[in-house]
Phi, psi and omega in degrees: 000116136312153158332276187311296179319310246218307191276345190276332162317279181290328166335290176294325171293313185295316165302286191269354154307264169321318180038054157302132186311139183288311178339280202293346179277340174289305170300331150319279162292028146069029150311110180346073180276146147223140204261200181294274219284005150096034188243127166285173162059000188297109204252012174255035153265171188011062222279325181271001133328302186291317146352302185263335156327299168286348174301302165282357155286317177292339179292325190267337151283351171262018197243293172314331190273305179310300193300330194288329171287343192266336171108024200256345197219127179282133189254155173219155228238107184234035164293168177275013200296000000 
C-alpha cells in the first residue's frame, strides 16, 4: 500500500460506502478543491461534517477489523518470512 494507493482507497470507500459528500472528503484529503472563488487547500470549511466523517470512517474500520476476528473475513500475511 502506498501513500497515494491509501488515499485512492479511502477516497472510494468514503464516497460509495459511506456515502459521504464528495466536497468534504477532497477537502479532507487535502485535494486540490476550488470553491466559487477559486482558493485551494481551505482545510477550515466543514471542519464539523469532516469530523464526523472521520469518526465514522474509524467506525468503519473497526468494524472491518471486528469481522475479521469473528472469522467473516480472509485475512492474508504478505510478509516475507
Amino acid at each position: 500500500m502506498t501513500a497515494h494507493g491509501f488515499r485512492t482507497m479511502a477516497r472510494t470507500l468514503l464516497d460509495e460506502i459511506l456515502g459521504f459528500r464528495v466536497d468534504y472528503i477532497e477537502h479532507q484529503l487535502a485535494h486540490k478543491v476550488k470553491d466559487t472563488l477559486g482558493r485551494a487547500y481551505n482545510r477550515t470549511k466543514h471542519l464539523e461534517q469532516r469530523a464526523g466523517m472521520m469518526q465514522e470512517w474509524a467506525d468503519y474500520l473497526d468494524s472491518l477489523k471486528a469481522s475479521e476476528k469473528a472469522g467473516n473475513v480472509i485475512a492474508a500475511n504478505f510478509s516475507n518470512r
